[in-house]
Phi, psi and omega in degrees: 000134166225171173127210208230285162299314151196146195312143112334106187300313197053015166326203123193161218191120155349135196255156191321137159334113150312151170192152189260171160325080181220347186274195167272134181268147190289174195306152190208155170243134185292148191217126183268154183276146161218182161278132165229154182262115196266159184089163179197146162224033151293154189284338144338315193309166148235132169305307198260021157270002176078007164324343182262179348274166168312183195163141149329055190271101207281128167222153193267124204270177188202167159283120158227178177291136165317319156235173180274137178358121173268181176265017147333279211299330191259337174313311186291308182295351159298312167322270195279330130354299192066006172345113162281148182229153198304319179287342186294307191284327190273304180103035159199138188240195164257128161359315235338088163351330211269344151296008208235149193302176179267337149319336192314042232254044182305194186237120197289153191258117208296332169301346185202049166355279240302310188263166195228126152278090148331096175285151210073349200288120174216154173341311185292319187259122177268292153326345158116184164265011162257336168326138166256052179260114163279098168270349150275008165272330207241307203226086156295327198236034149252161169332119129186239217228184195076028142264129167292188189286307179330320197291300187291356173256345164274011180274315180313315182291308171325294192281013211034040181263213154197178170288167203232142196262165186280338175306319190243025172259310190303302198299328212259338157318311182274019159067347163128013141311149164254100178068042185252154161281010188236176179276335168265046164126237169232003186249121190327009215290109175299358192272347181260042177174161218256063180256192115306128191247092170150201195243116155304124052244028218242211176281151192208138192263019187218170192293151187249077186168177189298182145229165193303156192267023173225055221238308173251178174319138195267162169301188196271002174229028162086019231227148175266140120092040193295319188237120180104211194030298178216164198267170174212131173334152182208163187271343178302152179268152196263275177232069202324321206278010146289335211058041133272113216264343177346177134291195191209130177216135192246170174107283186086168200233179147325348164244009166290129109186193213297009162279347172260296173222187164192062150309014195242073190212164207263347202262323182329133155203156214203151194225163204192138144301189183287319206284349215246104206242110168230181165296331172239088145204141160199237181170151162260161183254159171215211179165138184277135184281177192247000000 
């Protein structure tokens, strides 16, 4: 594992339990399609995630989630299912050092100390297995996480959805603003999302972990925690003319903020393999009419 917001796995690894069309999709609002201007070349930016330059972009309309997947919600499709998920299968996921009990001595990932890997850590144990954090006991309706792209597309095929393209990811984040970094506007204010508070990787005056996904004010299309709280899958490739093949996950988590990055912006984007399962990523779904 590398990187930078978050370690890559690059694994390999037997591919996820297939599964059909049988759940329910979670709640979702309709968005008619238009051109908006994706991208951003404010100084707020990173060049070299390619936010840039703005541009002109046509989407079609679709649905999406109000919020991102909860752990209800993947609980019930895991339920009927028997769904293995990538961290279940590798047997270990990534961290936040600063959740993990103090006994802990997992093995650190040396480019970004910060993170741990946790043999045992899964979507169910977010915190590993010496924790005593249950999430579907303890965080039923938070985002969640320790799921790969793999994982969210196979939730996707159960429920009949799909991962959101970063175009209807951007448009729909951005609430039918024009060209704000936020989802209410331009003004940085953090108190309205789920970042870190205080200076990163160090103290912070707040719980060190998600939140419930309906925890701040929704954007102007109704949509919840669009920015901060956990990054979320997106079907985009990170840069093809690198040949960096990543996924692309937008939003910035719940460890954004600007003594480190600032990444929690609507325009934001950061790449993970498909395989690569943390504590702050996870995804909402959308869906095309038929």
């Amino acid at each position: 594992m590398s990187g930078c917001c978050t370690p890559d796995r690059n694994g390999i690894a037997a591919a996820p339990t297939s599964t059909s069309r049988s759940g329910t999709p979670p709640a979702m609002v309709d968005l008619n399609g238009t051109v908006f201007a994706m991208g951003s070349d404010d100084p707020l930016s990173y060049p070299e995630d390619l936010e840039g330059p703005v541009r002109r972009v046509a989407v079609n309309s679709f649905s999406i989630g109000i919020t991102t997947v909860t752990v209800r919600e993947f609980a019930l499709f895991v339920d009927a299912t028997g769904f293995v998920t990538d961290a279940e299968t590798f047997g270990d996921s990534l961290v936040f050092a600063g959740t993990l009990p103090a006994a802990d001595r997992s093995p650190v990932v040396p480019e970004t100390p910060w993170w741990r890997v946790v043999p045992g850590a899964t979507w169910r144990v977010p915190a590993g297995p010496q924790s005593l954090l249950d999430a579907v006991r303890d965080l039923p309706e938070h985002p969640v996480t320790h799921v790969s792209r793999r994982d969210a597309a196979a939730f996707c095929a159960w429920s009949g959805t799909a991962l959101p393209s970063e175009a209807q990811w951007e448009f729909a984040a951005r609430g039918g603003l024009e060209q704000q970094p936020f989802p209410w506007g331009s003004e940085p204010d953090l108190s309205r999302m789920k970042t870190w508070r205080g200076v990163f990787p160090g103290s912070t005056s707040d719980t060190v972990y998600t939140c419930a996904t309906r925890t701040f004010d929704p954007n102007g299309y109704g949509l919840y925690e669009c920015t901060g709280n956990v990054w979320e899958w997106t079907t985009g490739v990170f840069d093809a003319s690198r040949r960096d093949l990543r996924g692309v996950i937008r939003g910035g988590s719940h460890l954004c903020h600007d003594s480190y990055c600032r990444r929690y912006r609507t325009s934001a984007r950061s790449g993970a393999s498909e395989d690569t399962s943390t504590g702050h990523i996870g995804f909402r779904v959308c869906s095309t009419p038929t």
